[in-house]
N, C-alpha and C positions, 0 to 999 in steps of 0.2 A: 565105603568111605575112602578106602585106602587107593580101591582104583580109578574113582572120581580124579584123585589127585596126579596119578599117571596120565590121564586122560587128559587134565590142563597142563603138565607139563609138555606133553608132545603137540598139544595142540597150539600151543602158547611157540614152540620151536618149530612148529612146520606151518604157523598160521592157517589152522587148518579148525574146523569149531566139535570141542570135545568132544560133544554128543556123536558124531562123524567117526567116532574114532571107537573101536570094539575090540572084544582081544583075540579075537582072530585075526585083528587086522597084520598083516606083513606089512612091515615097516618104510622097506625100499620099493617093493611092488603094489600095495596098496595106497599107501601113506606120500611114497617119493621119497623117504629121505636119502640122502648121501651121507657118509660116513663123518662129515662136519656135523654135520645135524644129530646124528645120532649120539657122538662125543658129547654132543652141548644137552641132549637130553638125559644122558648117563650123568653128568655133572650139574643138572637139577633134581633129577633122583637122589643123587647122594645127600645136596642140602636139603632136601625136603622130605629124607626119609632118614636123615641122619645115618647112613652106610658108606662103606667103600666097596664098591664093586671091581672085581680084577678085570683087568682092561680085557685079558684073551680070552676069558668067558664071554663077558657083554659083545663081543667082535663077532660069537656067533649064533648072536640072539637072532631070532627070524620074526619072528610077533611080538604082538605089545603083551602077550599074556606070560611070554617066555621072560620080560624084563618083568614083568610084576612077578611073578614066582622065585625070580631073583633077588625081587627087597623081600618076598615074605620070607625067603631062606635064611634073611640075612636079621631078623626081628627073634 
C-alpha cells in the first residue's frame, strides 16, 4: 500500500503511469528525472507520508526503493 503511493507520487511528477514505475527503477536514468522533479517528489513524500526528509540524504537517493526505505525509516 505504502509503495502504491510512491509510485503515484512520482508518476503524477514525471507524468509517467505508476504501474511503469518499479523499485528498481533509477530515477534520473530510468525514470528521467532532473533534480526539480525529484525536489517536487521528495516534497509530495513528505505531505503524503507526513515526514521531513533531510535534503543531503534524498540528493543521494539512486532508486525509487532507496526513497521508499526513506519514509519507511522515517514511520
Amino acid at each position: 500500500m505504502e509503495f502504491e503511493k510512491l509510485q503515484a507520487i512520482i508518476g503524477e511528477v514525471l507524468g509517467k503511469d505508476p504501474d511503469e514505475i518499479c523499485a528498481e527503477s533509477r530515477l534520473k536514468e530510468d525514470l528521467g528525472a532532473d533534480s526539480l522533479e525529484v525536489f517536487q517528489i521528495v516534497m509530495g513524500m513528505e505531505d503524503v507520508y507526513d515526514v521531513t526528509l533531510e535534503e543531503e540524504v534524498v540528493y543521494r537517493v539512486k532508486r525509487v526503493q532507496d526513497l521508499y526505505q526513506l519514509v519507511v525509516g522515517q514511520k
